[in-house]
C-alpha positions as a printed Julia matrix, in Angstrom:
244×3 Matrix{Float64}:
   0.0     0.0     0.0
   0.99    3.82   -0.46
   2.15    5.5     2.42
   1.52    8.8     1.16
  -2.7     8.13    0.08
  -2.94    4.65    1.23
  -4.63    3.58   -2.39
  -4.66    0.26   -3.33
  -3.5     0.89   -6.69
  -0.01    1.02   -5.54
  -0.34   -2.55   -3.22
   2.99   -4.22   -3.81
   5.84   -5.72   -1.69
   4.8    -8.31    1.08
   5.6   -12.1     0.16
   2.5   -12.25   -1.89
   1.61  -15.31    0.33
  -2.45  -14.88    0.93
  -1.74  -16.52    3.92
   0.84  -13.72    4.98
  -1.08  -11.99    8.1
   0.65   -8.65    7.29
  -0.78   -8.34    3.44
  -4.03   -9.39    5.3
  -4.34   -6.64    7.51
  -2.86   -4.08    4.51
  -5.71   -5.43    2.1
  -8.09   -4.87    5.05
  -6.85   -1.21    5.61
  -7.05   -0.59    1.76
 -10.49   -2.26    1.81
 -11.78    0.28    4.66
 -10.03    3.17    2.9
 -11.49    2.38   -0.74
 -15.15    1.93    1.33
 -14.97    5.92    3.47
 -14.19    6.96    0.06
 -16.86    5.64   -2.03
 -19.59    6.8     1.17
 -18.27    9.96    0.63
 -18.27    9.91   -3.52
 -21.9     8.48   -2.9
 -22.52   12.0    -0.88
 -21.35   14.07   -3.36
 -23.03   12.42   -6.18
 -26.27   12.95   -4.29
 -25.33   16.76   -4.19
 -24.54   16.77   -7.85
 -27.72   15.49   -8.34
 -29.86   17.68   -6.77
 -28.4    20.44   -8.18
 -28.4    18.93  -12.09
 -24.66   19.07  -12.4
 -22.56   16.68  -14.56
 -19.69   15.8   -13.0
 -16.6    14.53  -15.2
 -13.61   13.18  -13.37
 -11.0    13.89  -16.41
  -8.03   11.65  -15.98
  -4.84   11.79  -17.92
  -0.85   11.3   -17.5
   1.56   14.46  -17.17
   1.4    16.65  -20.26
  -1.83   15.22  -22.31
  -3.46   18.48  -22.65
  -5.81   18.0   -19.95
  -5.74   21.88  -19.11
  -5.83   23.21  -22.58
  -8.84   20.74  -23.62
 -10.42   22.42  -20.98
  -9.66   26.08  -21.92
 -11.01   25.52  -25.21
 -14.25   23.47  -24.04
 -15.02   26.55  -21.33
 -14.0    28.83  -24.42
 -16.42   26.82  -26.79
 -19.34   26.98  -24.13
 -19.09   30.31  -23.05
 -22.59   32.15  -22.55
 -24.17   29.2   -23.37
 -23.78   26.28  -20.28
 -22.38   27.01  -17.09
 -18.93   25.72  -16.28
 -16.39   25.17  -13.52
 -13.46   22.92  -13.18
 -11.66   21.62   -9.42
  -8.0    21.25  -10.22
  -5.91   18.65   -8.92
  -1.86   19.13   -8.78
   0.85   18.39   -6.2
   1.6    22.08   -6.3
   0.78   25.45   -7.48
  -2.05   27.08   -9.22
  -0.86   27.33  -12.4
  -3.66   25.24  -14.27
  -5.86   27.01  -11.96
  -4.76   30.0   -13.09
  -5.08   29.48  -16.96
  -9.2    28.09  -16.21
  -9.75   31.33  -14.45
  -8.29   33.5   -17.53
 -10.4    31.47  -19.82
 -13.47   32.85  -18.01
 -14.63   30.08  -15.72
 -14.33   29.76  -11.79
 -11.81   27.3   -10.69
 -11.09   25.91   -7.51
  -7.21   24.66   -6.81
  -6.68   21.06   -4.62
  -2.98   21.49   -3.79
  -2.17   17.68   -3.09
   0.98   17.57   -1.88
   2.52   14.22   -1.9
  -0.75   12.34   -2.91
  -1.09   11.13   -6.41
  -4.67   11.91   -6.87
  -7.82   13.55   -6.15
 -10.13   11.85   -3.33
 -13.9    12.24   -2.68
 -13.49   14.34    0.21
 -11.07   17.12   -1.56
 -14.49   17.02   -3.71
 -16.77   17.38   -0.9
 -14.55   20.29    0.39
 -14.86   22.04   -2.95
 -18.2    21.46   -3.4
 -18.72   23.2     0.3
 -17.15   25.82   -1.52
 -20.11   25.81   -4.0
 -17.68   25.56   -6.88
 -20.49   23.31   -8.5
 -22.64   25.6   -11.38
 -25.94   24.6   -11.33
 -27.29   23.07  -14.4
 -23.92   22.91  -15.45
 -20.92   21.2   -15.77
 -18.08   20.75  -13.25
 -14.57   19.44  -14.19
 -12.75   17.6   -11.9
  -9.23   17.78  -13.89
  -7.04   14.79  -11.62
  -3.54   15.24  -10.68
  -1.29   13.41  -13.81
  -1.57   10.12  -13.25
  -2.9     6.76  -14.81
  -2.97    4.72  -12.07
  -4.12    5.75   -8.62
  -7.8     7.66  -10.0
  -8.97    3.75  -11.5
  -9.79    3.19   -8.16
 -10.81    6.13   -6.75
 -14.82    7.13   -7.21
 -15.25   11.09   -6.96
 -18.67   10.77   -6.91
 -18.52   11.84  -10.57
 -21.03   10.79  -13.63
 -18.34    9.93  -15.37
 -14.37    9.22  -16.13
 -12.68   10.93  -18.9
  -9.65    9.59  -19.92
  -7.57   12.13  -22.11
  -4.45   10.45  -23.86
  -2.52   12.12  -26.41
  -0.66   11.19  -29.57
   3.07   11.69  -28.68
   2.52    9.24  -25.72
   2.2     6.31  -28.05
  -0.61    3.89  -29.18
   0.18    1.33  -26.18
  -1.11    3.19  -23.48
  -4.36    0.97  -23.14
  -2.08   -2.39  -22.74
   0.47   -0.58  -20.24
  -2.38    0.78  -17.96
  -5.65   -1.21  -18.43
  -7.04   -0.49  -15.14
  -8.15    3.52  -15.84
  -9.21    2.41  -19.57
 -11.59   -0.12  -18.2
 -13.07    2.62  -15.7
 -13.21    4.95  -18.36
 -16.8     6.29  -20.22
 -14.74    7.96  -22.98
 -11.38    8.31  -24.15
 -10.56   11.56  -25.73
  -7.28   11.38  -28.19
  -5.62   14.9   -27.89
  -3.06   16.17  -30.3
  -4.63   14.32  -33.03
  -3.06   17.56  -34.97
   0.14   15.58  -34.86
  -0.68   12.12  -36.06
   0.93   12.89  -39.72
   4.2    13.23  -38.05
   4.3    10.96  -34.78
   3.9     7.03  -34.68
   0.39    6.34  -33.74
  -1.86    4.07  -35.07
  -5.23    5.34  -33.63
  -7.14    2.17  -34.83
  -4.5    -0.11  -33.09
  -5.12    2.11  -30.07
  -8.98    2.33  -30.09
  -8.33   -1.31  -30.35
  -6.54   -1.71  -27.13
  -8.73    0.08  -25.74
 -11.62   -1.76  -25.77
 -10.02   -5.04  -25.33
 -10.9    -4.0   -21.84
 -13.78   -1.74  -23.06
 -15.47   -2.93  -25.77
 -18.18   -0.15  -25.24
 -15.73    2.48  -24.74
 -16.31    5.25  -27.2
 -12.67    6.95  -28.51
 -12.92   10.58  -29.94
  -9.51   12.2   -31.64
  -8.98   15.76  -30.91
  -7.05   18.51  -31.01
  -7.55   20.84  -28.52
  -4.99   23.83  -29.65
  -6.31   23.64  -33.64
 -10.38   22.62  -32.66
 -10.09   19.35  -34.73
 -12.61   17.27  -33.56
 -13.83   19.42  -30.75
 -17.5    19.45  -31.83
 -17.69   15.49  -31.69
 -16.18   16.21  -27.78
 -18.85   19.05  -27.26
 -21.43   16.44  -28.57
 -20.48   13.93  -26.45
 -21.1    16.56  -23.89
 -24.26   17.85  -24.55
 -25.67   14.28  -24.48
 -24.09   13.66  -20.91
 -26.12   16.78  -19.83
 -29.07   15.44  -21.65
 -29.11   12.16  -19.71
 -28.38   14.24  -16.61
 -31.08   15.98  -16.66
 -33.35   13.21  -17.03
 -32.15   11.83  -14.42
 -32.03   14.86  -12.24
């Protein structure tokens, strides 16, 4: 287990044995961790709810474009759907800082030493009534594949943004977040003509662990593909509402 955020993404070491009474008790620990998170996520969904906000939990490793996706998606929406994003780093307010000058409020979760975003740092911002109503609230994750699989927000749903440069075998090296995942956005699809991606062999890997999964290719600095993303969007809302 982590001894920075206790998740059980990162259990490891031990002998392995299941008979080993000290990887029983850490499983048990992770077990009771995973379960006060997911009461909590439950919570905040509830909140969500009642207020008719979608909730994305946008997950993504270092450098995909997680941040500029969203500048141009609050850019794209402006005046017409209410927006606000909760960003998740180790440090600074940087990102923060770049949702705010694109016109929508943004609150910062400074993490520290923990890899990723947990449903109480989402409680805490929704206290802050960062959520818009009838809107949409980002949750942008600290960089990181692994960790977020198992860590409900209380979100309607997981974003997973990839991006061309990192290679087509993402899927197979980190199967776990693409499983979780209710879309995968491709970002920098602007730079498959000079990088070595094959987005079929990707969207194939992929759904080997989510055959459902639907894969959209974007490019969030030259608006390829952005209106299939702001599609996908407007029908989250959609069923959102309904539900609401």
């Amino acid at each position: 287990m982590c001894g920075t955020c206790g998740c059980s993404s990162h259990e490891a070491g031990g002998s392995g044995r299941t008979d080993d009474p000290e990887r029983g008790r850490v499983v048990a620990l992770e077990r009771d961790l995973l379960a006060a998170n997911d009461a909590v996520a439950a919570r905040n969904r509830e909140r969500l709810a009642a207020a008719d906000t979608l909730a994305l939990n946008l997950v993504a490793g270092p450098g995909a474009g997680k941040t500029t996706l969203l500048v141009a998606t609050i850019t794209a929406l402006a005046g017409r759907v209410p927006v606000a994003v909760v960003e998740g780093d180790q440090a600074t307010e940087l990102d923060a800082a770049r949702i705010r000058a694109a016109g929508a409020p943004a609150r910062q979760v400074t993490t520290g030493k923990a890899c990723h975003l947990d449903a109480a740092m989402i409680a805490r911002a929704l206290d802050d009534g960062i959520a818009p109503a009838h809107g949409i609230l980002f949750v942008e994750n600290v960089g990181n594949l692994v960790c977020p699989a198992g860590f409900d927000l209380g979100e309607a749903a997981k974003v997973v943004v990839a991006s061309v440069p990192e290679g087509d075998d993402k899927p197979l090296k980190y199967p776990d977040i693409f499983a979780a995942a209710d879309l995968v956005v491709v970002n920098k699809a602007d730079l498959l003509a000079h990088v070595a991606f094959d987005l079929g062999r990707f969207t194939a890997a992929a759904r080997r662990f989510n055959p459902a999964v639907e894969v959209l290719a974007v490019s969030a600095t030259t608006g390829e593909g952005l209106g299939a993303w702001l599609d996908w969007l407007a029908r989250a809302r959609a069923r959102r509402h309904a539900a609401a």
